[in-house]
N, C-alpha and C positions, 0 to 999 in steps of 0.2 A: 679951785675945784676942778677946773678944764684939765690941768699940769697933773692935779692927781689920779683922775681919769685917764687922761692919756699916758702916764706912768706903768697902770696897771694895765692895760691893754697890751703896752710892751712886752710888759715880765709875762701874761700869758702868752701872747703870741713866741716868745721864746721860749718859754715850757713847752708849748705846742711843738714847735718846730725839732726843740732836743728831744720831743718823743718820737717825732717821725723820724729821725735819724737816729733814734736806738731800734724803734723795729724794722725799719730799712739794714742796721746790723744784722741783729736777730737773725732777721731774714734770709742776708745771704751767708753770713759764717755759722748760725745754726739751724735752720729753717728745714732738715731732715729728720733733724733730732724731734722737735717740737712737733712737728708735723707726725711723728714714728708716736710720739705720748699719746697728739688726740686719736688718732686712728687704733691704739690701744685700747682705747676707752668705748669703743664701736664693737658691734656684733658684727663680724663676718660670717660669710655664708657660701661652701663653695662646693656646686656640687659637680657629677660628671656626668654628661651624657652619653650611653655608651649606644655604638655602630651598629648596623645589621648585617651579618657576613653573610657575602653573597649568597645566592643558593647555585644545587646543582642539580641538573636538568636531564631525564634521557632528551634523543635524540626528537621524541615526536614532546619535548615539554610540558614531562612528568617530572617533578618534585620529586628529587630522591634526597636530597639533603635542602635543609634549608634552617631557617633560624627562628625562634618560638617565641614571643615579647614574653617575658615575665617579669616578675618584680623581685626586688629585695626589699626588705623591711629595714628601717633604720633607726636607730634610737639619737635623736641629738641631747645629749642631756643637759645641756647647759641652757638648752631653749624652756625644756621641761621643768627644771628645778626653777627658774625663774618667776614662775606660776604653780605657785605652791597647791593651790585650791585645785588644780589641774590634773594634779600626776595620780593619785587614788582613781578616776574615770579613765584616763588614757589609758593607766596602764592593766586593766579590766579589759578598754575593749579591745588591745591589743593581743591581749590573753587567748579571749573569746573565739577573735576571726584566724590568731596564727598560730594557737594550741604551744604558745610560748609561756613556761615559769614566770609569773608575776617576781619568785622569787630573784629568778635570773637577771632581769631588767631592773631589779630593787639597787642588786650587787653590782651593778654597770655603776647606776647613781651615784652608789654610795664610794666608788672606789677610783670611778673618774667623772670625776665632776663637772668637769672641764670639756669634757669630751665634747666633740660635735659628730662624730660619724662610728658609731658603733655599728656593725650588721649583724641582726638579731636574728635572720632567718632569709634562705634566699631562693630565690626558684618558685618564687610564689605565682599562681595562677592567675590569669585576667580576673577568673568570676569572684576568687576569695579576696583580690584584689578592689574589687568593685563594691564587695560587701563591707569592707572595710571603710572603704569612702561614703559610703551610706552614712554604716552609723556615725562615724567622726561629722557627720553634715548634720545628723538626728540630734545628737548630743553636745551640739555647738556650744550650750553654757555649761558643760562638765566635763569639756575634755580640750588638749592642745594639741592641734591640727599639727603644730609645727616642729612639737616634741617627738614626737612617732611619723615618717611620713614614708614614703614607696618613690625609691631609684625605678627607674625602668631598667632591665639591662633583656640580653637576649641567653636563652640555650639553644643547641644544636640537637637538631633532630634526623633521624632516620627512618621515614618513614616506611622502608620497606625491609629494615632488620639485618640481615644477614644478607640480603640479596647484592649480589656485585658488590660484598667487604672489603672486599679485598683491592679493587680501582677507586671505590670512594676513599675510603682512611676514614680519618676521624679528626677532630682537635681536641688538646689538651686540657688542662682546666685552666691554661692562660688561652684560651681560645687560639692557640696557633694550629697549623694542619698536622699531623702526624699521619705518613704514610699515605699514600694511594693522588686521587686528585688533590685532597685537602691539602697537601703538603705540598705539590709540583708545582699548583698555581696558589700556593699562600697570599703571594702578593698581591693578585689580582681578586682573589676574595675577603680581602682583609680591609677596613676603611679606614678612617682617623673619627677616636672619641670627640664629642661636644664640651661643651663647659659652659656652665652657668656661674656668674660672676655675681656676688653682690652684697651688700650688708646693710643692718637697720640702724640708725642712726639715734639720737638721742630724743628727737619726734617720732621715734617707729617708724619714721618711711622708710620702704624699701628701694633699695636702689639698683639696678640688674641689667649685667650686658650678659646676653647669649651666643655663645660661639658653636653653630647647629654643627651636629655630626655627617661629615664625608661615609656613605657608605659604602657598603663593599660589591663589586659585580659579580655579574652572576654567568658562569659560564656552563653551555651545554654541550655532555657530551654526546659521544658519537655509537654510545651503550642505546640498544634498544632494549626497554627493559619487557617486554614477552617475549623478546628472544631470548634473555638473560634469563627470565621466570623457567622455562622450557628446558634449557640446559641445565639450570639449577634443579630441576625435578627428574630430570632423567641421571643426573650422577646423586643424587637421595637415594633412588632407587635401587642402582648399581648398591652403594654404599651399604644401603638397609641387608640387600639378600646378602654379603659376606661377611657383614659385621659378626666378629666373634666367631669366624669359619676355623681356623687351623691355631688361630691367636687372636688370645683378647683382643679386644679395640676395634677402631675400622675398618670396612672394607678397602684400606691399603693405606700405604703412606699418606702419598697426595694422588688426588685425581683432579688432571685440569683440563679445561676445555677453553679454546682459543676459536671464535666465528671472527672471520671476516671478509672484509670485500677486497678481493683481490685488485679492484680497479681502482681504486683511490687511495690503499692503506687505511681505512676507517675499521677500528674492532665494534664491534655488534654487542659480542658477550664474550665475559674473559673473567673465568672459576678459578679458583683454586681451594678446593678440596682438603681435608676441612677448615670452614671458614666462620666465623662469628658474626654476632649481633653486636652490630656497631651502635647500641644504644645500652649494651651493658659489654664492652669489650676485654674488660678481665674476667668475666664468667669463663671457667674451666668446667664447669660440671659435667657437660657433655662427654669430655675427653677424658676426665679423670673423679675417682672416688675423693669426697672428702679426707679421707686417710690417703691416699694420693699428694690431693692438694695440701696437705700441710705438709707431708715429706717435702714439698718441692720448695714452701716456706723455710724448713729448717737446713733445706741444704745450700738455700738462698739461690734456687734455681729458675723460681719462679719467672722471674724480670725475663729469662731466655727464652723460656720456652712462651711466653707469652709473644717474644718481639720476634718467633718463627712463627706464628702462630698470625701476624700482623702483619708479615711482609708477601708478598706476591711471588711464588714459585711460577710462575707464568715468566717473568723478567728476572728474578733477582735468583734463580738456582740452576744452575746445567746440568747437564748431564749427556751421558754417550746415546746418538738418538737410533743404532740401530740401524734397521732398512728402509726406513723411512729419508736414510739421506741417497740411498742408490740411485736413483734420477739424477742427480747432481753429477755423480759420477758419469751416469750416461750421458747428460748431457753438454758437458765438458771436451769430455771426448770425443762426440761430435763437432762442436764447435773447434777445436782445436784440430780436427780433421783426423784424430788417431782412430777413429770408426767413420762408415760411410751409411753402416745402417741396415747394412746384407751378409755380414759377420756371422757364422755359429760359433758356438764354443762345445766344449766336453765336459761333461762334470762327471767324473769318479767317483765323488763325495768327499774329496779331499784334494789341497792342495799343497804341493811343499816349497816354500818360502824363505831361500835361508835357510837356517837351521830348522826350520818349524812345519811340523805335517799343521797345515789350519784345513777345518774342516768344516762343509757349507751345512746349513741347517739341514739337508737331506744327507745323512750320512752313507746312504745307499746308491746315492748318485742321482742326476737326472736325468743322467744319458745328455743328448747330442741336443743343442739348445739355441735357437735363434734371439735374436736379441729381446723382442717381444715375451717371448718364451722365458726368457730369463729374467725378464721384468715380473713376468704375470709369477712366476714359483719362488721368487725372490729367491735365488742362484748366488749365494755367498763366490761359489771357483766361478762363474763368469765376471761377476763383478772387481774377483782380487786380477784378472787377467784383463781386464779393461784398466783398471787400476796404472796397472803394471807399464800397460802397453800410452800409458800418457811421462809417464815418470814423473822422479822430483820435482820439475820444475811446472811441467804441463797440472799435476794435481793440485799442488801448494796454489799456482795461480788461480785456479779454478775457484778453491774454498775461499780463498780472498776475493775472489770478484763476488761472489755470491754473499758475502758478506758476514763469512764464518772467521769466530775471533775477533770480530768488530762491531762494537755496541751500535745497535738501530738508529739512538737516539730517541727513540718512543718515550710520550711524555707522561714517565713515569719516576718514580725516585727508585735506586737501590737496582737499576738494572746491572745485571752481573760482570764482571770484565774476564773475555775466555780468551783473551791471546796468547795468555800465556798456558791456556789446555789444548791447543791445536802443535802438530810438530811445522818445525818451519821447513824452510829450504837448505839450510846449512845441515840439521841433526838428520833428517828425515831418511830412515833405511827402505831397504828393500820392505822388508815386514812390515814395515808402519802403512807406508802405502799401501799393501793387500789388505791389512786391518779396518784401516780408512775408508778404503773405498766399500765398504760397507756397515761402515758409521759403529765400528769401534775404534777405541783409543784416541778419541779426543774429544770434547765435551761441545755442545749447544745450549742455548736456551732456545723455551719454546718460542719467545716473539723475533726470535734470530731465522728462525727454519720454518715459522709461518709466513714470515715475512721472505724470505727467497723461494720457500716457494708457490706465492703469487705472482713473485716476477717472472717463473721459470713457465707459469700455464698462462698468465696476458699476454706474451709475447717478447717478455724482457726488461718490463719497464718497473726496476724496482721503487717501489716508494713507501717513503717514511712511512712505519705504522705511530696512529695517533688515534688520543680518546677523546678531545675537546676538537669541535667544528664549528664554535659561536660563543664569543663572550659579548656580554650585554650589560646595559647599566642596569639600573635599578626600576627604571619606567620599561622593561625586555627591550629597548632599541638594541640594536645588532651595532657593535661599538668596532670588533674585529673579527674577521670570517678569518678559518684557519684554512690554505688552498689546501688540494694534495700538492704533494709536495715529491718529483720523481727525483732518485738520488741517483741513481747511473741507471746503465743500460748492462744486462746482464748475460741474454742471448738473446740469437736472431730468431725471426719469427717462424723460419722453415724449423729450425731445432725444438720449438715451443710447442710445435703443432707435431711433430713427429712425435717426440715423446709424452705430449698427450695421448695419442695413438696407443703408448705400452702402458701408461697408470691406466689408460678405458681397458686394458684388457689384464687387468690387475683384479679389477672387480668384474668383469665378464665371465672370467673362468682362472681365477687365479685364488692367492689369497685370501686378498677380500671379498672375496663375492659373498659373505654374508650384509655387506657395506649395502646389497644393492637395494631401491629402492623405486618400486614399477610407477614405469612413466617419466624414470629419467635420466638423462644420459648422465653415469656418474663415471668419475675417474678416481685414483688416488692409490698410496702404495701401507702397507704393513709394515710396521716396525717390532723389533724384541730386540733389547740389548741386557747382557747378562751384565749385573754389575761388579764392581771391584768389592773384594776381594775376589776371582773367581773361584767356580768350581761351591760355591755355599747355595746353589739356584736359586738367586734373588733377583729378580726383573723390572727392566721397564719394559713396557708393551703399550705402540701406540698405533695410530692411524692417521692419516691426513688425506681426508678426499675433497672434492670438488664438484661444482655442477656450475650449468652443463655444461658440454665436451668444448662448444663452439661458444667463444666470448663469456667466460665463465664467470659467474655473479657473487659466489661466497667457494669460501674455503671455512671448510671445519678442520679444528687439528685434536687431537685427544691421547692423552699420554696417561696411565696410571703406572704410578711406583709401587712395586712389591704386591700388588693383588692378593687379598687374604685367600689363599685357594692352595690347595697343594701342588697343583701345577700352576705355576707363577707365566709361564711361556702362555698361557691358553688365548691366544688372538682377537676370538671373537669377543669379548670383552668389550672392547674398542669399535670391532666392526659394530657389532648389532647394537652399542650406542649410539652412534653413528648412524646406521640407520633409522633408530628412533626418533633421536634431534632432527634428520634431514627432513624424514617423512609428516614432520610438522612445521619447521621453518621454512622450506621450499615453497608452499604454497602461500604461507603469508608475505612471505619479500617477491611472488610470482615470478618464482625462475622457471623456466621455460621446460616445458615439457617434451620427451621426444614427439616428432610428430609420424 
């Protein structure tokens, strides 16, 4: 009996053992496969956490863009169908709270089965969001929680519309930046999605690892937005009284307006005319008739005129700036010693150039004119005779130190590239220089010529212009301060302060003296460039002045294209906005008053 007891103990313990070494096989030469079956047979469940993109800040941290929690609706159907008794209550109160076809969610069921993530509806709101979770808690034995459930995700908001469109931008419907800050600093507002991992197993436990979402930072810029408000209301203004003057449409092409501090390179406020609502940013209706808008569809021109429409004519368009670049000229020439600064000149009303009679905006002459004098009347035959008296080599150097033909670097996207609209030192004739030296025949942009000259009235010290002075994480700690940032040295300080002396008498008794503005020492010069083709009198007309005289605290620059008025030349345009914006931002940044 012992023998046949211990017999069988054998033959089992060697069955036993031949089993551990067939799943010990198993194990390692198929133990993916088998393992890929049972996990087949499990419910997974995976869903995403998505980021919050930074926000974006004026200067004193106001929320001009930021990001809105809202939800998506989700249909899982394969959770749903599972619970039969279930799907008639769900799919009611789904109905109910998201005004979604009963029929629609019927035809998910019936056509993917299978499904786990259908989105049934998105952009849904906390409070409809919240009612939803109500009733699905109300109705806990006639409805599946799990079959219909709410993604969190975010939208993009704007809370101030159209104000400063055109430096914020926007994002797309894949949330990346398109245009303006959204787009410069994409990477710095963008985070990394969450994930929630997990499946229910054949006891229903659930099983769940979370991978929390990196968000995104929040950088502020260096826009003050009631100084932005202010400029935005006074180019409405302009815009309102010429709308539909001489020709349909706008009061002009573009009107931009450029504020800044000349001692740091920080812009304040920076327009460009007309601009949108970055919370509906293909709305044309403004600008055009719906019989408009569908021609622009049929000619498939829309996409264009939308993406001129969305870029910043502040940075990304040039053009000839006029008399507004003659300081440059003069002060060139001072520094390069071809003037000492007790110069007269003659103006006839014409000069001749080479083959070419050119002729100064006073076609009657000015008569006999000191350099101030010729500042203050904007004197085209002094300026082409200052010009002159630098030559090829002394002008070209000049526009290149001041930083004409060469991108700022200002951090924006789509700033324009003019090297190749300025003439060099190789091609550059007699004519071009007379033309030149007073800012015809070759192009700028405006943050090229706002920014030289703040160097030209600080004392020389050009620096980078920039719209972000603080990126922060997500709790506002301050992560990166952005410095000023000086890129060279432009003139000397004797040169900066002299011809501040002739822009202060530009507005004392010159052109701009409608610019001026009681109680404070302003400076700055008048621009009119006739554009190409000539001889069609189509204009830019702009301004750029300053305050005050001694240690000056903001520059305003202002440029309209084509002015809807019959006389396209008419100056004060520019001045008396100019005066309007100063005589309200001055006092709030407390720039100093004469005394």
């Amino acid at each position: 009996m012992k023998r046949k007891l211990a017999l069988v103990f054998i033959l089992v313990m060697l069955v036993f053992l031949g089993l551990v070494c067939r799943i010990t096989y198993i194990n390692a030469a198929k133990g993916d496969k088998y393992k890929k079956t049972v996990l087949d047979q499990q419910q997974y469940n995976s869903r995403q956490i998505a980021y919050k993109r930074g926000d974006i800040l004026d200067r004193n941290g106001t929320k001009i863009a930021l990001s809105e929690r809202v939800y998506n609706v989700i249909l899982d159907a394969k959770i749903l169908l599972g619970d039969e008794d279930y799907i008639e209550k769900t799919l009611e109160i789904a109905s109910t709270c998201f005004e979604i076809p009963v029929e629609e969610m019927e035809a998910i069921l019936e056509e993917t089965p299978e499904s786990r993530y259908a989105i049934l509806k998105k952009d849904v709101d906390y409070n409809t969001a919240t009612a939803f979770a109500e009733m699905m808690n109300d109705e806990a034995d006639g409805a599946n929680s799990n079959g219909i459930w709410l993604e969190e995700d975010y939208i993009r908001k704007y809370p101030y519309n159209a104000t400063a469109s055109d430096v914020i931008g926007f994002v797309n419907d894949e949330d990346v930046g398109s245009y303006g800050l959204e787009s410069y600093y994409n990477d710095v507002l963008t985070g990394v999605n969450g994930k929630e991992y997990g499946y229910l197993d054949e006891d229903a436990t659930f099983n769940r690892t979370v991978k929390e979402p990196v968000n995104g930072s929040n950088i502020v810029s260096t826009i003050d937005l009631q100084i932005q408000s202010i400029v935005d209301r006074y180019v409405l203004e302009f815009n309102d009284a010429q709308r539909d003057n001489t020709r349909p449409g706008e009061g002009s092409l573009k009107t931009n307006v450029i504020v800044m501090n000349p001692q740091n390179g920080e812009i304040l406020a920076m327009t460009d005319f007309p601009n949108y609502d970055l919370n509906n940013r293909s709305d044309l209706s403004r600008n055009y008739t719906q019989e408009e808008q569908q021609a622009l569809r049929d000619e498939g021109t829309e996409g264009e005129v939308l993406a001129k429409l969305w870029s910043n004519a502040c940075v990304s368009d040039s053009f000839e700036p006029g008399s507004t670049f003659k300081e440059f000229t003069v002060a060139g020439a001072l520094d390069s010693g071809a003037l000492n600064g007790e110069e007269t000149f003659y103006c006839g009303g014409m000069l001749h150039v080479g083959d070419h009679d050119i002729y100064c905006n006073n076609t009657e002459g000015h008569g006999t004119q000191t350099l101030s004098q010729a500042m203050a009347n904007s004197c085209n035959v002094a300026l082409m005779e200052i010009g002159l008296r630098m030559g090829a080599e002394g002008f070209t150097k000049m526009q290149s130190n001041y930083g004409f033909g060469q991108y700022t670097g200002i951090d924006l996207p789509g700033e324009a590239e003019t090297a190749g609209l300025l003439h060099g030192l190789d091609d550059i004739q007699e004519v071009d220089i007379a033309t030149s030296s007073f800012g015809q025949s070759f192009n700028v942009t405006m943050v090229q010529l706002a920014s030289a000259f703040s160097s030209l009235i600080n004392g020389g010290d050009y620096y980078k212009p920039h719209l972000v002075k603080e990126i922060q994480d997500e709790q506002g700690t301050v992560t990166t301060t952005v410095e000023p940032e000086i890129l060279k040295k432009t003139t000397s300080k004797e040169t900066s302060d002299l011809v501040k002396t002739y822009l202060r008498e530009v507005v004392v008794s010159g052109t701009g003296a409608p610019a001026a503005v009681d109680g404070y020492d302003i400076g700055g010069k008048t621009g009119t460039a006739e554009k190409l083709p000539r001889g069609q009198r189509n204009y830019v007309v702009s301004f750029i002045g300053y305050a005050p005289q001694e240690n000056p605290q903001v520059v305003i620059y202002i440029a309209i294209d084509e002015p809807n008025t019959p006389d396209q030349q008419y100056g004060q345009f520019t001045t008396k906005m100019f005066a309007g914006i100063a005589s309200e931002i001055f006092p709030y940044l407390g720039v100093e008053k004469v005394q």
